[in-house]
C-alpha positions in Angstrom: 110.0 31.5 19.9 106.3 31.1 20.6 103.9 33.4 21.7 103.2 32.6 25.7 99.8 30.9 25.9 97.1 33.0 27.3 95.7 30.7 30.4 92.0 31.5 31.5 90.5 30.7 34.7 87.0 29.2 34.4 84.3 30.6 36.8 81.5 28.9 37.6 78.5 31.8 36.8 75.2 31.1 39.0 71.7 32.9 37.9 70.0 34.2 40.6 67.3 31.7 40.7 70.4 29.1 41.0 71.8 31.0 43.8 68.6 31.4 46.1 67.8 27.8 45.7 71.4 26.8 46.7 71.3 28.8 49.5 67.4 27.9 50.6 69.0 24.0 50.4 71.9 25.1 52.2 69.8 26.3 55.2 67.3 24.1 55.4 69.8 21.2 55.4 71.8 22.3 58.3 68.9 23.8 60.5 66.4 21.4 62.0 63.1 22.2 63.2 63.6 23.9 66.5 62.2 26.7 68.8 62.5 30.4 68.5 60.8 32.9 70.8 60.0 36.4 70.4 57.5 38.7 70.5 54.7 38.7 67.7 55.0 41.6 64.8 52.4 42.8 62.2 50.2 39.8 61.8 48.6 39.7 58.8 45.5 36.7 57.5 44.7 36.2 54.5 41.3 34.1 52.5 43.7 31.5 51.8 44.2 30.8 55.1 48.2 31.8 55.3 49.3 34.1 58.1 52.1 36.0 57.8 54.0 38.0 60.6 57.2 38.9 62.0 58.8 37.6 65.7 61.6 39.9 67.3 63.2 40.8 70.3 65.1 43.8 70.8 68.0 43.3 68.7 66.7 41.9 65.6 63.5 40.5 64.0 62.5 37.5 61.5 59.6 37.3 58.8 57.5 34.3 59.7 55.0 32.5 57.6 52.4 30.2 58.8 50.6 28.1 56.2 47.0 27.2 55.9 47.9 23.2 56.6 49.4 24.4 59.8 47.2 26.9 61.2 44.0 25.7 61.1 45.0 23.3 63.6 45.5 26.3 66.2 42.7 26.8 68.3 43.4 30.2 69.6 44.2 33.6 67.4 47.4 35.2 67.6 47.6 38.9 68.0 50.4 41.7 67.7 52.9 42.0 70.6 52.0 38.7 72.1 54.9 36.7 73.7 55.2 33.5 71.7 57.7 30.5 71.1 57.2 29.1 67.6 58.6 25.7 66.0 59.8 26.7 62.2 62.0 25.1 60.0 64.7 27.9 58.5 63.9 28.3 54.8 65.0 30.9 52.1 61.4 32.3 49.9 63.3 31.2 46.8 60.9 33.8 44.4 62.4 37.1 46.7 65.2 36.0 48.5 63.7 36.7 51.5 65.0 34.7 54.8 62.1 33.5 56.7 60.7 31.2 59.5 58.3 28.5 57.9 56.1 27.8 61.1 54.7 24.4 62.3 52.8 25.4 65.1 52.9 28.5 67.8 52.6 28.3 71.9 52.0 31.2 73.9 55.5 31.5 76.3 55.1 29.7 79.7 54.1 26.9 78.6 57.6 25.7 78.2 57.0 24.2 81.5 54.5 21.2 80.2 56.7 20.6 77.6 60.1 19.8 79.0 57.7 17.5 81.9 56.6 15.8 78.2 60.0 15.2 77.4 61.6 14.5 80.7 58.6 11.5 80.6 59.0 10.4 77.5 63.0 9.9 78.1 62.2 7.8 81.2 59.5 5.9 79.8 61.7 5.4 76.6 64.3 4.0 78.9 62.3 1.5 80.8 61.7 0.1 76.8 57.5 1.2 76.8 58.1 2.4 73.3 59.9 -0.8 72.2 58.2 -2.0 68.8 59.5 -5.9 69.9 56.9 -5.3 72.8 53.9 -3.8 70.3 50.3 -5.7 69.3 49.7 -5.9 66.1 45.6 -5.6 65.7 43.6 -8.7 64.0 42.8 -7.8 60.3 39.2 -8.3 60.9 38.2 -7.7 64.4 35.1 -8.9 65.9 34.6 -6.3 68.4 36.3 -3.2 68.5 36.2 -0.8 71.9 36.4 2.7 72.1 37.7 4.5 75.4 36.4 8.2 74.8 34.1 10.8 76.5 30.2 9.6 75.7 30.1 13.5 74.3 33.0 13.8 72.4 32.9 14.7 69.2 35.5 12.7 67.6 33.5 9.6 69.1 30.8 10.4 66.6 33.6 10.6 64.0 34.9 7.3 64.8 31.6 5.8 65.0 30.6 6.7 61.4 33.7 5.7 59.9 33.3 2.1 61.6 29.8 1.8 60.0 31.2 2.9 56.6 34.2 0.9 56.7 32.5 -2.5 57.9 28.9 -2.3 59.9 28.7 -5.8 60.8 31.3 -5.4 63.5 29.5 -4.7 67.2 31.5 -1.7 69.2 31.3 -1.2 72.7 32.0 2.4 74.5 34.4 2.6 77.7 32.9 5.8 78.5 35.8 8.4 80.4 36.4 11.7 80.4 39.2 12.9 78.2 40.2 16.2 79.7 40.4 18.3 83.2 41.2 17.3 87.1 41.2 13.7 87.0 41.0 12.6 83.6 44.1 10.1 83.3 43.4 8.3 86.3 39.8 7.8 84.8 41.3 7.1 81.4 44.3 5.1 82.5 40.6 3.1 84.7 38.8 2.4 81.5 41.6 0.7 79.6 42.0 -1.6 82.4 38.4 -1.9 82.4 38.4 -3.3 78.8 41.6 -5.2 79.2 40.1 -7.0 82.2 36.6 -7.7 80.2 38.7 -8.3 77.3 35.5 -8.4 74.8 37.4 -6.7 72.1 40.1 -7.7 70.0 41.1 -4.3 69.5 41.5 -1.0 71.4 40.8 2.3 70.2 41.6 5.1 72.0 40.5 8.6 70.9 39.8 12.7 71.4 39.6 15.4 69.0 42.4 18.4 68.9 43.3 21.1 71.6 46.0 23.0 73.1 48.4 20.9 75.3 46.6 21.7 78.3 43.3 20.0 76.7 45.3 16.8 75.6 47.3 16.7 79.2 45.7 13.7 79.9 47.2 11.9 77.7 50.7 12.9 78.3 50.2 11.0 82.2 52.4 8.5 83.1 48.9 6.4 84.7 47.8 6.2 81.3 50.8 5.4 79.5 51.4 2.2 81.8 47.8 1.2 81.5 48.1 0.9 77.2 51.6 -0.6 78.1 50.0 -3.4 80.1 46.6 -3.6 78.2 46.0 -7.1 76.6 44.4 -5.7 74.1 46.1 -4.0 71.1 45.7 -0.1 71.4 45.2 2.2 68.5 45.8 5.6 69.9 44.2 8.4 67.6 44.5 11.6 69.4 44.3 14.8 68.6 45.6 16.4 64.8 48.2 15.0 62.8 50.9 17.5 64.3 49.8 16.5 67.8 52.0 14.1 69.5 51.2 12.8 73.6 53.0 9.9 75.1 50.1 7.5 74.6 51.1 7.8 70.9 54.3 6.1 71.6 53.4 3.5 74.4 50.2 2.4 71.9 50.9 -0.2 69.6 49.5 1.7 66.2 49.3 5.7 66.0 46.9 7.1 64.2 46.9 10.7 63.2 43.3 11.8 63.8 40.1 9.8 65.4 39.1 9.2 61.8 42.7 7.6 61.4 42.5 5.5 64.2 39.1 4.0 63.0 40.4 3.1 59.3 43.5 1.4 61.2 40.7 -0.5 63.2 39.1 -2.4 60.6 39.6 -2.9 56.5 36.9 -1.8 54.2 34.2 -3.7 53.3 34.7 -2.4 49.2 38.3 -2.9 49.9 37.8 -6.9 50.7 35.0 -6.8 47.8 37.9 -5.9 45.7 40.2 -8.0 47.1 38.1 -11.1 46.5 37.3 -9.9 43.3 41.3 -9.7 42.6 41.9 -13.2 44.1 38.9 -14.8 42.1 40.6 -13.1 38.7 43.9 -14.1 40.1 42.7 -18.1 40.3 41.1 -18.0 36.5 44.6 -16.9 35.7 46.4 -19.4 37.1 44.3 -22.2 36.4 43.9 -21.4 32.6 47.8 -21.2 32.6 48.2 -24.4 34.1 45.6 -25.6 31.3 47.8 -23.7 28.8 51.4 -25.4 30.0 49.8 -28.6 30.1 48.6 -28.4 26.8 51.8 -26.8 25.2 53.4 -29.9 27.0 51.2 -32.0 25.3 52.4 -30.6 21.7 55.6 -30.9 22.8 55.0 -34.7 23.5 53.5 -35.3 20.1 56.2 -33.2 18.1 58.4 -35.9 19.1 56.4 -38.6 18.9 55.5 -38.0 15.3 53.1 -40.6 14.0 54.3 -44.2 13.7 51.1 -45.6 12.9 48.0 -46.6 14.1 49.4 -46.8 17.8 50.7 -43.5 17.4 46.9 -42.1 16.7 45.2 -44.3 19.7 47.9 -42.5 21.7 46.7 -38.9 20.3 43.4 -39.5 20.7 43.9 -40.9 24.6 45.8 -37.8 25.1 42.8 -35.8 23.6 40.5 -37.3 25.8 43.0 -36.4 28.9 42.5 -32.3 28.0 39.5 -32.9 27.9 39.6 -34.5 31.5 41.7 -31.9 32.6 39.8 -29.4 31.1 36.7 -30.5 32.8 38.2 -31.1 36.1 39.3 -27.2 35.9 36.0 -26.2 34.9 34.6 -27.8 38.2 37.4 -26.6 40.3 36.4 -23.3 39.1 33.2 -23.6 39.5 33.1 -24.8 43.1 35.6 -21.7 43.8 32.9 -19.6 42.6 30.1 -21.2 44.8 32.7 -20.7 47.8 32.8 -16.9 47.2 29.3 -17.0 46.8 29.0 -18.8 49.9 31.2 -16.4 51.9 29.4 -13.1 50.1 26.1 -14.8 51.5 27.9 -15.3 55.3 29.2 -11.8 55.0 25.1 -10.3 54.4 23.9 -12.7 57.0 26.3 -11.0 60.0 25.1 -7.5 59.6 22.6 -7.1 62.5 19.1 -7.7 61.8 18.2 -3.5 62.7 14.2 -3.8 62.4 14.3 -6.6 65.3 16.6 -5.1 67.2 14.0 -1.7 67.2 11.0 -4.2 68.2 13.1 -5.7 71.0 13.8 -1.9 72.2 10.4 -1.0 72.3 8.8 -4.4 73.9 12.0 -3.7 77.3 10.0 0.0 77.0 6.8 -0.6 77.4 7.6 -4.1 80.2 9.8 -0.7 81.9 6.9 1.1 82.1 4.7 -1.1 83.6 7.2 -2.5 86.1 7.7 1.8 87.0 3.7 2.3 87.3 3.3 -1.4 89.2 6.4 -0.4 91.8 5.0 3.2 91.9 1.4 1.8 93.3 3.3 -1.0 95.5 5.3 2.0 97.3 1.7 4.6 97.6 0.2 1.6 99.1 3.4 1.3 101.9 3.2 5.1 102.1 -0.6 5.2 102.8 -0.6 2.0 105.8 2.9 3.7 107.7 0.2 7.5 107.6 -2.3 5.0 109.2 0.1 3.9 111.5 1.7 7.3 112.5 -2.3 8.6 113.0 -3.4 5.7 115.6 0.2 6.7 116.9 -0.4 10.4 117.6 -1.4 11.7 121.5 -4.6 13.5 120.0 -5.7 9.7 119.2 -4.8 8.7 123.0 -7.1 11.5 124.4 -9.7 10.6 122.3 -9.4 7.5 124.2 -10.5 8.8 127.1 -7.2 9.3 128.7 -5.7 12.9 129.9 -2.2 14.6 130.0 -0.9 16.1 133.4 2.0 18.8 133.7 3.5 20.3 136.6 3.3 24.3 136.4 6.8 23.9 134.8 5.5 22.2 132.0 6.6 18.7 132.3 4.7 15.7 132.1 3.8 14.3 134.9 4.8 10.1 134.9 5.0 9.4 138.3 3.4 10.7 142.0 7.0 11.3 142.8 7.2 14.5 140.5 4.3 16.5 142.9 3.8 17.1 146.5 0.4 17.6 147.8 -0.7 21.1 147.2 0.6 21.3 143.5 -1.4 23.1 141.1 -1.3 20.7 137.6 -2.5 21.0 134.1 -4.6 18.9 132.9 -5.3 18.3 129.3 -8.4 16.8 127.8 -9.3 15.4 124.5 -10.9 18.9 124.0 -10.3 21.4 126.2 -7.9 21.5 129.4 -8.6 22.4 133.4 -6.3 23.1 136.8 -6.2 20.2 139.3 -5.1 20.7 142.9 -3.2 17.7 144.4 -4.8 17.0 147.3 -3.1 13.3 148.4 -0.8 11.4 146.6 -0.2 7.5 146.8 
């Protein structure tokens, strides 16, 4: 009889580097982002810009890190045993096997308040289809006029502004100046979009601020402004805030950009990116006009391999097809050539549409100076007024009437005396002289 066979199980033996990573993909697979709250633990910075810290309550506590991508974007500093709600994605550190929060961003706790009105908002708006893409303008690829609705001061304006000129200088843009944050602020925002829709001299929208808290963005986040960008004309390019940074004028607009910058490069192409381009499609047109040479003259080849040469009439048929290439040849040369006059042609329209800068400086000085002169020319017009109505007031005055010759009577109470009516005979009155005064008895009255 045979030995019994020895069975062996077979175990599947992780390392530990295999296990962490399992379980780090294990966690964040099944946990989303989402929102813990707690109460801030030894916070620690470092030069790289990472914070590390640890959130608990009174039962337990998490380690928390905040990366450098992340927390620049916060525009207020943490500190131990502040109350905080954080949104963190639940990770594994592989290299420790350390469970840990990796933060997105950090608000201090009450402001849940703004940001369930944010989603209750956005859920209705959603509803009555404002962030439907079917409704969405897609903006021109080269603009003529671009408009900016943004504070006159704001910072990211300037951004925007020098992107535009870097990207493509020739096209003209025109400020719908509004302030972007405090009491007031959407109505005036939601006021300058339909502003520019109702001028409609731009073909494209941009609507911009630089980063804050929630409170600074608020505006934004209105439901005035979010059914003025819905029922703008124009297409709107909303580029508000930081990347991270989402208001409900992203999703109503019809592009989203993450940053001012963003919004600008979504605005307008580049002018060294259309230099390229028509670099590319002149190549491309060589290319395909030398292979169309090339095919017609492999067809050729083909045509006179199976022709093979019966004679003289044979030859005068070569030959006529030899003078056809060259035909062809020619007539590809000139189609060529005119292609390349055409790009010249455009290159030349491009330069000519930049605006002419030194003229533009003249004309602002000549309106200066005709300002001026209109200011010092009013200025003497309304001395001259100011001087005749003195005039006027001085002839005017009682001191003038006295001078006259003529006198001022009061009874002893002080009034004027305008008519005989006002004294019986035996009143004492006071009579006042062009200088001087003197008492009068009545001694008859008419």
């Amino acid at each position: 009889m045979d030995p019994p066979v020895k069975m062996e199980h077979a175990f599947t033996i992780l390392s530990v580097s295999e296990l962490n990573r399992s379980v780090k993909d294990i966690l964040e697979r099944t946990f989303p982002l989402l929102w813990v709250r707690g109460e801030i633990s030894n916070i620690k910075r470092y030069g790289s810009g990472h914070w590390y810290f640890s959130l608990k309550d009174a039962g337990s506590q998490v380690r928390c890190v905040m990366f450098r991508e992340k927390s620049r974007y916060l525009d207020w500093a943490p500190q131990d045993g502040m109350q905080v709600e954080v949104r963190a994605l639940v990770t594994l550190y592989q290299a420790r096997g350390d469970f840990q929060l990796s933060v997105e961003t950090i608000r201090r706790t009450g402001k849940g308040t703004l940001f369930e009105t944010f989603e209750l908002l956005k859920e209705r708006l959603g509803r009555e289809g404002l962030f439907d893409p079917g409704r969405k303008i897609p903006p021109p690829m080269f603009p003529r006029q671009i408009g900016i609705v943004t504070s006159p001061v704001a910072a990211a304006l300037q951004d925007v502004l020098s992107t535009l000129r870097q990207r493509l200088p020739s096209v003209p843009v025109i400020v719908y100046p509004t302030p972007v944050q405090g009491a007031g602020a959407g109505m005036r925002i939601a006021a300058a979009i339909r502003e520019a829709a109702r001028r409609a001299e731009c073909d494209v929208l941009i609507l911009c601020r630089g980063g804050g808290s929630i409170e600074d963005l608020w505006a934004f986040n209105e439901e005035e402004v979010a059914r003025a960008i819905a029922a703008c004309t124009l297409p709107v390019i909303c580029g508000v805030g930081h990347e991270t940074d989402f208001t409900i004028a992203d999703f109503v607009a019809d592009l989203r950009a993450p940053t001012p910058t963003g919004a600008s490069q979504l605005a307008c192409p580049h002018r060294v990116e259309l230099a390229h381009r028509v670099r590319m499609l002149y190549s491309r047109i060589g290319r395909e006009t030398w292979r169309g040479i090339e095919d017609r003259l492999q067809g050729v080849d083909m045509l006179a391999a199976r022709l093979g040469r019966p004679g003289a009439r044979i030859d005068a048929l070569s030959l006529h097809l030899g003078h056809l290439g060259e035909r062809l040849e020619n007539s590809s040369r000139r189609a060529m050539e005119a292609r390349h006059w055409s790009l010249q042609d455009l290159g030349r329209r491009m330069g000519a549409i930049r605006p002419d800068i030194p003229r533009l400086a003249d004309r602002l000085r000549d309106l200066a100076l005709r300002l001026n002169r209109s200011a010092v020319a009013r200025l003497a017009t309304l001395v001259l007024g100011l001087e005749r109505q003195q005039g006027s007031l001085a002839h005017l005055h009682p001191d003038s009437v006295l001078r006259r010759g003529y006198s001022i009577a009061r009874a002893a109470d002080g009034t004027v005396v305008r008519d005989s009516g006002q004294i019986d005979a035996g009143d004492i009155l006071r009579v006042t002289f062009a200088r001087g005064w003197s008492k009068a008895s009545v001694v008859e009255k008419g």
